[in-house]
C-alpha positions, -999 to 999 in steps of 0.1 A, spaced: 1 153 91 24 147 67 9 148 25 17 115 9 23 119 -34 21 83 -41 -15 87 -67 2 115 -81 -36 133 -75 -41 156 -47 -79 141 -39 -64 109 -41 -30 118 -20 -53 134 7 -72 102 16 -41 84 16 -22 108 41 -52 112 62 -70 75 59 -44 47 71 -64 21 59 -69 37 26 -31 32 26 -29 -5 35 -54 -7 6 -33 13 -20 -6 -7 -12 -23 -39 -18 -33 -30 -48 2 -11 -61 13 -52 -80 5 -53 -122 -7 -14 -127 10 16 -122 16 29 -91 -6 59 -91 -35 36 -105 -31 15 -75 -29 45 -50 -60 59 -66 -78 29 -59 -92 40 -27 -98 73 -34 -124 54 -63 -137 28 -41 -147 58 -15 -160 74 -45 -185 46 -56 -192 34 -16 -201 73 -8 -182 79 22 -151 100 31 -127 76 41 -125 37 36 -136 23 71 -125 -18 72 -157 -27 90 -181 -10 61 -154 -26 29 -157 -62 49 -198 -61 53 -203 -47 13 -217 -80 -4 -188 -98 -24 -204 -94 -57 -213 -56 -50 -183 -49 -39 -167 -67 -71 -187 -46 -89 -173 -16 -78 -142 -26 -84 -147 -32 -119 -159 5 -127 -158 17 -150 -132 25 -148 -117 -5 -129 -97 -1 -95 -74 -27 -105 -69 -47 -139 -76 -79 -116 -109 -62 -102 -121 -93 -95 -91 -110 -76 -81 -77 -61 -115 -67 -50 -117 -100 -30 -83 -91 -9 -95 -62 -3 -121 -72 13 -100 -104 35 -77 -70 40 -108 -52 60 -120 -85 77 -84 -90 89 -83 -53 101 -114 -59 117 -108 -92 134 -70 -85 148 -68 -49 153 -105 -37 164 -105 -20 127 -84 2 140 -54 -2 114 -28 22 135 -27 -4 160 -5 -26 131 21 -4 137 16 16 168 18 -16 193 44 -33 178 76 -32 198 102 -33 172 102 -34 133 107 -72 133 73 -76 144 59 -49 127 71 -65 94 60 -98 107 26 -85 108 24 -70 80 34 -101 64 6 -116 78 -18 -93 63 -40 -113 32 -22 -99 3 9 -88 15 40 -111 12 78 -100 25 90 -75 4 57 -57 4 62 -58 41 94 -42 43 84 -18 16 55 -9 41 77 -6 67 102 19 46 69 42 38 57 39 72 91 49 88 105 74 61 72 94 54 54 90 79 77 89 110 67 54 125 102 42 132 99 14 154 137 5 168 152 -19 144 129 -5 111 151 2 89 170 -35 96 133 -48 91 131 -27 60 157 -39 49 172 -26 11 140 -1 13 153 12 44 181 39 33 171 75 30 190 76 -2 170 46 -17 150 52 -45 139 14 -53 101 13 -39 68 39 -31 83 46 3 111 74 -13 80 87 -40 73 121 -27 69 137 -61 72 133 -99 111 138 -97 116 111 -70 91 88 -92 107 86 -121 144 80 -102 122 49 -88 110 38 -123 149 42 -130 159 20 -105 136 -3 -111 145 -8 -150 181 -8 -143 173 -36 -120 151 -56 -144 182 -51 -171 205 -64 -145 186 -95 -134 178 -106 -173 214 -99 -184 223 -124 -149 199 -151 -168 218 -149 -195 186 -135 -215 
């Protein structure tokens, strides 16, 4: 089993390399906080629900304001506890509803990365690029490569990209992300004009 450094925290990095749906979740949440806040995020929510992995059936039954309150902590999961708490939880029903709870079946029966992206699209919460950045994680860390996933990755797919969570595997390889992700910012505000 390969060990994912996305929380930057080895508790953390353990649920998220052993839990796949602990991964969908971080990923949710990785939009407006850090990255390694958002990958903590299940490891906290595990935490405060007392179990040992996040199961989608048990995150989808927790009562809405219960589970809201556990997202907002202290400290909170997210800095939009509230919002995010509330995907999280249409995350897990979906899970639940489509793919028996069983999260693995996202990727494992989907015949090509096309559909796999297109899925993952479909997930409440997750929009295209967070697809194909889904697909780059799933494919370069975690060997799910799908024929055609690195086309449905898209600019994530490269092994020498360093633009997304998918090429994290330590602090060296995060900050050439944060890099790339400046030098993009710069670009696109000196293309406005601004």
């Amino acid at each position: 089993m390969p060990t994912l450094r996305l929380a930057q925290d080895p508790a953390a990095d353990e649920l998220l390399s052993r839990d796949p749906f602990a991964l969908l979740v971080g990923m949710l949440l990785d939009q407006q906080v850090p990255m390694e806040k958002a990958f903590a995020g299940p490891w906290v929510l595990t935490q405060r629900m007392g179990t040992q992995s996040l199961d989608p059936a048990e995150v989808a039954a927790v009562e809405p304001e219960r589970f809201a309150a556990m997202m907002a902590g202290p400290p909170a999961v997210h800095r939009y506890h509230g919002s995010m708490g509330s995907r999280v939880q249409a995350l897990a029903a979906y899970v639940v509803e489509h793919y028996d709870g069983d999260v693995t079946r996202l990727w494992e029966t989907a015949p090509d990365g096309a559909e796999l992206r297109r899925r993952l699209e479909a997930l409440p919460g997750y929009g295209p690029q967070k697809a194909k950045i889904f697909v780059a994680l799933l494919g370069k860390q975690l060997a799910v490569r799908p024929a055609g996933w690195r086309e449905a990755a898209a600019e994530y797919g490269p092994d020498d990209a360093t633009r997304s969570v998918a090429d994290v595997r330590d602090p060296a390889s995060l900050t050439a992300v944060r890099e790339t992700k400046r030098r993009i910012k710069a670009e696109a505000k000196a293309a406005r004009g601004g």
